[in-house]
C-alpha positions as CSV (number, residue, x, y, z in Angstrom):
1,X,-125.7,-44.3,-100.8
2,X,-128.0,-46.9,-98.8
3,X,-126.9,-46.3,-95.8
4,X,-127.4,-42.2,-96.6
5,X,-130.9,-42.8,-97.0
6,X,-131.5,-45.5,-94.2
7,X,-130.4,-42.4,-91.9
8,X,-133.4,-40.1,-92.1
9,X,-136.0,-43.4,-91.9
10,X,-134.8,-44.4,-88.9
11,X,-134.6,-41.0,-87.1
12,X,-138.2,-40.3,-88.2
13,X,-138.7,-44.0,-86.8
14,X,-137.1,-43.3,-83.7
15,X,-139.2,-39.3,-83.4
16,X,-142.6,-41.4,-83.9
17,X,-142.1,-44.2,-81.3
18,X,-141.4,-41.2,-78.8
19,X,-144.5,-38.9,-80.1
20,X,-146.3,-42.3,-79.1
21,X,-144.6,-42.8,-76.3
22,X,-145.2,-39.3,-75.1
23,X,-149.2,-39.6,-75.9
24,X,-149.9,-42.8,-74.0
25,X,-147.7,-41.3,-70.9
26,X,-150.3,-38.6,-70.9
27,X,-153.3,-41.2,-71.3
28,X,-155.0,-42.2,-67.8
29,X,-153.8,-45.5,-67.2
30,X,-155.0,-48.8,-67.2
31,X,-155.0,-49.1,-63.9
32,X,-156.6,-46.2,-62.7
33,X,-160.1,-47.0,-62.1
34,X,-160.7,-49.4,-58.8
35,X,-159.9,-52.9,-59.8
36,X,-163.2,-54.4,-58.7
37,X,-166.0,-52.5,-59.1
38,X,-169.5,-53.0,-57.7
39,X,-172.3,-50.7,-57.7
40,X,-173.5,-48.4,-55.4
41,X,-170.2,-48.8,-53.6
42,X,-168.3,-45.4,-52.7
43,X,-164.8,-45.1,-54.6
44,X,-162.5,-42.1,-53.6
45,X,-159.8,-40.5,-55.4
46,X,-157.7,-36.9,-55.2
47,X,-157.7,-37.1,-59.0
48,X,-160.7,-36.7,-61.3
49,X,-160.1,-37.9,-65.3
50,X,-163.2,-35.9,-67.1
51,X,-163.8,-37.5,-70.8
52,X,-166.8,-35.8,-72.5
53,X,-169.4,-35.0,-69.9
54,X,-168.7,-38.2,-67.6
55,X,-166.5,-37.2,-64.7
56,X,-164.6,-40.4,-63.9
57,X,-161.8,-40.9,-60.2
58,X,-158.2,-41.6,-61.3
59,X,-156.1,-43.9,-59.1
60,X,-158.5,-45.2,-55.9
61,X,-157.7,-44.0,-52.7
62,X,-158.8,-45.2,-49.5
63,X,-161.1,-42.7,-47.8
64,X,-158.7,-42.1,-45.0
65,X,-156.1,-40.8,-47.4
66,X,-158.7,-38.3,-49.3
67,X,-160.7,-37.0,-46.3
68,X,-157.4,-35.1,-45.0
69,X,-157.0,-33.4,-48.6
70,X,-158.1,-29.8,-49.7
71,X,-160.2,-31.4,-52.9
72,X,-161.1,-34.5,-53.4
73,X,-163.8,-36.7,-55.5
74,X,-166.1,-39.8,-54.7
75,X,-167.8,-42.1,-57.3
76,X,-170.6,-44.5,-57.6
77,X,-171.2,-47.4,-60.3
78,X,-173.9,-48.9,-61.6
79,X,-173.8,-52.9,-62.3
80,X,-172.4,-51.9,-65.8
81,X,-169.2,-50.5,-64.7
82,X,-170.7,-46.7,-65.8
83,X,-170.3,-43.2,-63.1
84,X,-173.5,-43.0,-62.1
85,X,-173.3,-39.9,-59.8
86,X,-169.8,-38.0,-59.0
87,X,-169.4,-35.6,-56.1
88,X,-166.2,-33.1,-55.5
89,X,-165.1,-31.9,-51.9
90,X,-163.3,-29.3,-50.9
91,X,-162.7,-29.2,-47.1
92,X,-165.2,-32.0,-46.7
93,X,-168.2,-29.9,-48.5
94,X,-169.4,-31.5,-51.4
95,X,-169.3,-28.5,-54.0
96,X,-170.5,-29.9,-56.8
97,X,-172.6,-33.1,-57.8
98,X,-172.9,-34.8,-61.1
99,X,-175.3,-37.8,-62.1
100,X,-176.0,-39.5,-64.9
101,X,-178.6,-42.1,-66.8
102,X,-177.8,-44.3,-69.6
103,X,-179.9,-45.7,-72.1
104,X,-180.1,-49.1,-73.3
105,X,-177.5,-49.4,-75.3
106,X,-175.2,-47.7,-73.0
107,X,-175.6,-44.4,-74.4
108,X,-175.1,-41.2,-72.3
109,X,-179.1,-40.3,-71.8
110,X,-179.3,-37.7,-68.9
111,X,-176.4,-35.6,-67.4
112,X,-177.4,-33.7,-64.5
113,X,-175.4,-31.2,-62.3
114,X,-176.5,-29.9,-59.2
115,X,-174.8,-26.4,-57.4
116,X,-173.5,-26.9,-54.3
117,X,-175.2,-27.6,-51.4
118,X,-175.4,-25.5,-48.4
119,X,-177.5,-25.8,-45.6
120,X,-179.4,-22.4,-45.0
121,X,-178.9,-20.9,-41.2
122,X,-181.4,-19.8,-39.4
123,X,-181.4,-15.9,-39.4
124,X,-181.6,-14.3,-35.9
125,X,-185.3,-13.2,-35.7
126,X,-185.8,-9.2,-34.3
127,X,-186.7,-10.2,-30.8
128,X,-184.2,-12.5,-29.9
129,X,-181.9,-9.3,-29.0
């Protein structure tokens, strides 16, 4: 009769180490952010890991690997380890631009994103026919 009821425990033992297993698979990892960081320093990535409004690189590329790609992302620090300003690519255009401020105690205090930038062309004026 023991060993009858030992049966179900461990299955449901063995489902919620894989549930757990299966959640911190899906979790960035550890190593994903660049292993030394300094600020003001440009850190490239093709994936972006977005946690609230902070837009944060995945695994660090070097440039030379992301400037080739369709879409890719480039972050700054600040001394604190904190995104300070985010910008996305695609063919080399930044399309979008994110910065942020923090308050003392670390808090999220500004978020700030700009549309894309495009430089305006000069229209052909009427009597340059």
């Amino acid at each position: 009769m023991t060993r009858l009821n030992s049966t179900p425990l461990s299955l449901r033992a063995v489902l919620l180490s894989g549930l757990l297993l299966a959640l911190c698979a899906m979790a960035a990892p550890a190593s994903a952010r660049p292993e030394t960081i300094r600020a003001g320093v440009s850190y490239y990535s093709d994936e972006l890991i977005e946690s609230g409004p902070v837009r944060d690189i995945g695994t660090e590329r070097n440039y030379e690997e992301v400037f080739k790609l369709y879409r890719y992302y480039e972050v700054f620090y600040d001394e604190s380890e904190r995104v300070v300003r985010c910008l996305e690519y695609k063919r080399g255009d930044v399309i979008r631009e994110d910065t942020y401020r923090y308050a003392e105690d670390g808090s999220l205090l500004e978020h700030v994103t700009d549309p894309p930038r495009r430089e305006a062309k000069p229209e052909a004026s009427p009597d340059s026919r």
